[in-house]
C-alpha positions, 0 to 999 in steps of 0.5 A: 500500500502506497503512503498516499493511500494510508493518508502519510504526507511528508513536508519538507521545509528548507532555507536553501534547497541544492542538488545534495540535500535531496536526490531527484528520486525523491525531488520528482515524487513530490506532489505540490512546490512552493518556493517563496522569497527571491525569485530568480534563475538560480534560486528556481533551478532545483523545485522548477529545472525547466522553468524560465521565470522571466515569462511569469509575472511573480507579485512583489512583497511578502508572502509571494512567489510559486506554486505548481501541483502536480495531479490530476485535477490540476493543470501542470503549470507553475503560477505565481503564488500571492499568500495574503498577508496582514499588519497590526498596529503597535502594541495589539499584539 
């Protein structure tokens, strides 16, 4: 029985991804990608090899970047990802 089928996921968080801290058999199992932060060729060459980001309009702020999820129900595609952020004034929290 496959991990999926049992409800078992695996969330993995770094600050910098590279080619030795995860093997690609791993890398090209992994369902849904989210990369935040600086978005360039360099930084997007690990979760998104084929990807090109100067032909994706990425929002600029915090809590933005890429998304790409990879299933049936979903085209196969890097988007760019805007999370909703908020502030609060001083001193409420």
């Amino acid at each position: 029985m496959l991990g999926r089928a049992t409800k078992v996921h695996l969330l993995l968080v770094s600050q910098r991804f590279d080619y030795q801290s995860i093997p690609v058999s791993v890398r090209e199992q992994l369902n849904v990608l989210i990369q935040i932060g600086n978005i360039n060729k360099k930084t997007v060459q690990f979760l998104f090899p084929d990807l090109d980001p100067e032909g994706i309009v990425i929002p600029l702020g915090k809590g933005t970047g890429l998304i790409q999820i990879i299933d049936n129900e979903h085209p196969y595609q890097v988007l760019p990802l805007l999370c909703p952020t908020y502030y609060t004034k001083k001193g409420i929290l």
